[in-house]
C-alpha positions in Angstrom: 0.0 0.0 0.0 1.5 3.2 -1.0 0.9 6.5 1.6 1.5 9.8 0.7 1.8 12.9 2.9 -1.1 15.2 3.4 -0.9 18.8 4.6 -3.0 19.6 8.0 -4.3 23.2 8.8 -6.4 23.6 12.1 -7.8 26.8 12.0 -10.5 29.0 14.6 -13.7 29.5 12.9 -13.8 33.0 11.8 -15.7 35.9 13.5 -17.6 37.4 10.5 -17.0 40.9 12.7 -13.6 40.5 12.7 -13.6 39.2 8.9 -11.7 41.5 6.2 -11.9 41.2 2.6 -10.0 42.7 -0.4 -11.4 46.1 -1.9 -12.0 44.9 -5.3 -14.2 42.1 -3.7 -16.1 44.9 -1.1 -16.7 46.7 -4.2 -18.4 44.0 -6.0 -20.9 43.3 -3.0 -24.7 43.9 -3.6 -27.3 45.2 -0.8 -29.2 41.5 -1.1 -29.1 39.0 2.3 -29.9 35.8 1.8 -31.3 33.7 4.7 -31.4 30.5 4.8 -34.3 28.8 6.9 -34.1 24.8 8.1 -31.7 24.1 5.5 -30.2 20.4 6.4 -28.6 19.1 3.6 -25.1 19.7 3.8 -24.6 19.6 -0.1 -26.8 22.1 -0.6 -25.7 24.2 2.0 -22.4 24.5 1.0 -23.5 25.1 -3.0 -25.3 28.0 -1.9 -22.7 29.5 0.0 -20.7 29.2 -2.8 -23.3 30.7 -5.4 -23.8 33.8 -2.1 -20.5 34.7 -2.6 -20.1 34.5 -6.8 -23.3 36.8 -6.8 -21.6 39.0 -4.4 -24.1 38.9 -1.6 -23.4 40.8 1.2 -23.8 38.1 3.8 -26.0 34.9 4.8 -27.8 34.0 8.0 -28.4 30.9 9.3 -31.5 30.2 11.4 -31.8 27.4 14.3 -32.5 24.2 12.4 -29.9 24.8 9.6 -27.0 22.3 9.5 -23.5 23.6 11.0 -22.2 25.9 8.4 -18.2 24.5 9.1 -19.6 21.0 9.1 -17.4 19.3 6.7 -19.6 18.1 3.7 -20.4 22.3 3.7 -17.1 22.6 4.0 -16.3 21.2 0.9 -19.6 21.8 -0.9 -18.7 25.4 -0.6 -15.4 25.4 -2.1 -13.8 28.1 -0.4 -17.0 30.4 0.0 -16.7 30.5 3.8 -13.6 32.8 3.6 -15.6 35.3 1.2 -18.7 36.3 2.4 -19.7 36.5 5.9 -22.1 33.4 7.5 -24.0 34.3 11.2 -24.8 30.8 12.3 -27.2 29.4 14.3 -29.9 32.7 14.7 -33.3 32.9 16.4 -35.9 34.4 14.4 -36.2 37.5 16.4 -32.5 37.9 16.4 -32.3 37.8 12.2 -33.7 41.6 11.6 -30.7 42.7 13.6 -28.5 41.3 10.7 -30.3 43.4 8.0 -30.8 46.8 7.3 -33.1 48.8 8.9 -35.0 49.4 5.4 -34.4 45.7 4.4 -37.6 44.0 2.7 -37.8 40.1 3.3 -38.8 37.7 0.4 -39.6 33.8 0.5 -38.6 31.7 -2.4 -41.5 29.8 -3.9 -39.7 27.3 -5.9 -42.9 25.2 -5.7 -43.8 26.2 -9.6 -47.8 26.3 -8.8 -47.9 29.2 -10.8 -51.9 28.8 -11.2 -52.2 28.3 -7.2 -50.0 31.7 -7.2 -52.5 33.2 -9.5 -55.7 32.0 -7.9 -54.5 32.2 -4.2 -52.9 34.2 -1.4 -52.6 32.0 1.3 -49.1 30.4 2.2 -50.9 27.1 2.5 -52.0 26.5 -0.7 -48.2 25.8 -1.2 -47.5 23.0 1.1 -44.4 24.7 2.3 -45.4 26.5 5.7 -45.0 25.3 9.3 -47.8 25.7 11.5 -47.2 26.4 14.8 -50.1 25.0 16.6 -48.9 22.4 17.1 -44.9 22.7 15.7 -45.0 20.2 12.9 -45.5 20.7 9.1 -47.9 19.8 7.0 -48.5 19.1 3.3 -50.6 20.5 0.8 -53.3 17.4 0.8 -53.9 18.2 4.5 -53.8 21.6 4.2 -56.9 21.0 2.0 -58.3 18.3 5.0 -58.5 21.4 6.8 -60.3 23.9 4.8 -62.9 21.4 3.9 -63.4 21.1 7.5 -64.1 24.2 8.0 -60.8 25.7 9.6 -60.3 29.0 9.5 -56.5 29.7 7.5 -56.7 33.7 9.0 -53.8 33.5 11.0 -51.2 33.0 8.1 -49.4 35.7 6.3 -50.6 37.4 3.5 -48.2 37.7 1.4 -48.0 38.9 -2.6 -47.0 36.9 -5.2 -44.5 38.0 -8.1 -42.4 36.4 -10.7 -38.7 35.9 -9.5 -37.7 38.5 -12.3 -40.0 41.1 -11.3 -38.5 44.3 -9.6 -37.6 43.5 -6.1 -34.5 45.2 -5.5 -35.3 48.4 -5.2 -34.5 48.8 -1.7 -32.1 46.3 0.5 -33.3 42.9 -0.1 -33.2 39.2 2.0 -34.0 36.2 0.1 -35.0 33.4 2.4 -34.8 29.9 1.0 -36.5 26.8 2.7 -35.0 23.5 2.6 -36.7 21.3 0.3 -37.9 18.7 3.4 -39.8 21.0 5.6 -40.0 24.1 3.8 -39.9 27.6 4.9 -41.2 28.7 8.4 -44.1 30.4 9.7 -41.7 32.9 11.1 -40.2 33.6 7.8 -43.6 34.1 6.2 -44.2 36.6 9.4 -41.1 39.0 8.5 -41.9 39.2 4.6 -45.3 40.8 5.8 -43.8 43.0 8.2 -41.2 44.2 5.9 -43.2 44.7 3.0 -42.0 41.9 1.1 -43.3 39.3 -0.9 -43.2 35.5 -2.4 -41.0 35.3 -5.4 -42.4 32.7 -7.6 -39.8 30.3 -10.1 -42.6 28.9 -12.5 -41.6 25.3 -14.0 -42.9 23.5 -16.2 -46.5 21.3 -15.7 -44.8 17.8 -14.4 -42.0 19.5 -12.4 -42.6 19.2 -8.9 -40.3 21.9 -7.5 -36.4 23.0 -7.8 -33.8 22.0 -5.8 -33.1 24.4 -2.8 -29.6 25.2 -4.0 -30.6 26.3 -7.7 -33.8 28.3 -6.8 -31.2 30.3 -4.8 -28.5 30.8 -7.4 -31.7 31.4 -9.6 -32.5 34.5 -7.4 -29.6 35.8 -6.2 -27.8 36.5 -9.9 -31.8 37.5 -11.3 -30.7 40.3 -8.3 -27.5 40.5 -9.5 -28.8 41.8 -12.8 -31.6 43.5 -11.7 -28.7 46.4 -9.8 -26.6 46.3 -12.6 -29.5 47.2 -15.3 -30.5 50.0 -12.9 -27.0 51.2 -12.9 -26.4 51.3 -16.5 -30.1 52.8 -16.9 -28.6 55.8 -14.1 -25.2 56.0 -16.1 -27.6 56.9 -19.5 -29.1 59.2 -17.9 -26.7 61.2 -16.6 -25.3 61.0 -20.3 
């Protein structure tokens, strides 16, 4: 059996306060957050790190449930990403708007594809992706229906609006939360795109899709972002010209 030697680098998590990064790379960032929200697959996790910090995003935050950023599968799924844009690990809902700007709106990632449920309803439900909180546990779509043949009232979730993922919603500061495709996104999540004025950003698919894998419905939105600043940029630059 032939061994080789390996080199072996232990190293302290970094402190995303303490973190510095080159200018050329600070001038690249964009005023878009993502969030990430129960994410457990540590593939994923580390693929969208990676796409957070080729679209420049300013930083990610992971809430309770989310599996451990330096775990190493992430690790290695991110391919260096860790070191270039900052990760806040392990956050409480009610901590997470202290992480954003002040005039930050929140949007969920609907990368469900019901575009005629999107057109026809409002309510979170209807999508199969939103945990309910009496009792904690999450439900899917066909019992979601159980319950509004029964009778049960659906008042208590979020309202929020629904627009295509290549709408205009950069605007102002913006947070992308994506779900993980087990579970979902959160009831809490839902609850901060209302209060912030955001929204549901809808990735249609084709009839016979069921839905898109967490990590590409957030490269999806984070570079549709991406271009979204830089055609409002070139659209100033005109007209100053």
């Amino acid at each position: 059996m032939c061994l080789r030697n390996e080199d072996v680098g232990i190293f302290a998590k970094p402190d995303h306060v303490k973190m510095t990064y080159p200018e050329t790379q600070l001038r690249h960032t964009l005023p878009i957050s993502l969030i990430c929200d129960n994410l457990r697959d540590p593939g994923n996790l580390g693929t969208i790190l990676r796409s957070a910090a080729g679209a420049g995003c300013s930083k990610v935050l992971l809430t309770k449930g989310c599996v451990d950023a330096w775990e190493p599968k992430v690790l290695r799924a991110g391919m260096g990403a860790h070191f270039q844009v900052p990760i806040i690990n392990n956050l409480d809902w009610e901590a997470v708007p202290d992480h954003l700007p002040a005039d930050a709106r929140v949007y969920v990632a609907d990368n469900c594809g019901l575009h005629t449920q999107a057109q026809a309803s409002n309510k979170a439900s209807d999508y199969g992706w939103v945990r309910d909180q009496r009792p904690l546990k999450f439900h899917e779509y066909e019992e979601e229906e159980d319950d509004l043949e029964s009778g049960e009232s659906q008042d208590w979730l979020p309202k929020l609006e629904v627009q295509s993922y290549d709408s205009d919603w950069t605007e102002a500061p913006a947070a992308v939360v994506i779900g993980g495709e087990t579970h979902g996104v959160s009831l809490e999540s839902l609850q901060l795109a209302e209060s912030t004025g955001g929204g549901r950003l809808l990735i249609p698919v084709v009839p016979g899709v069921d839905s898109l894998n967490s990590a590409m419905a957030a490269s999806i939105l984070l570079f549709e972002g991406k271009r979204q600043l830089r055609e409002r940029v070139e659209h100033l630059s005109r007209d100053r010209h």
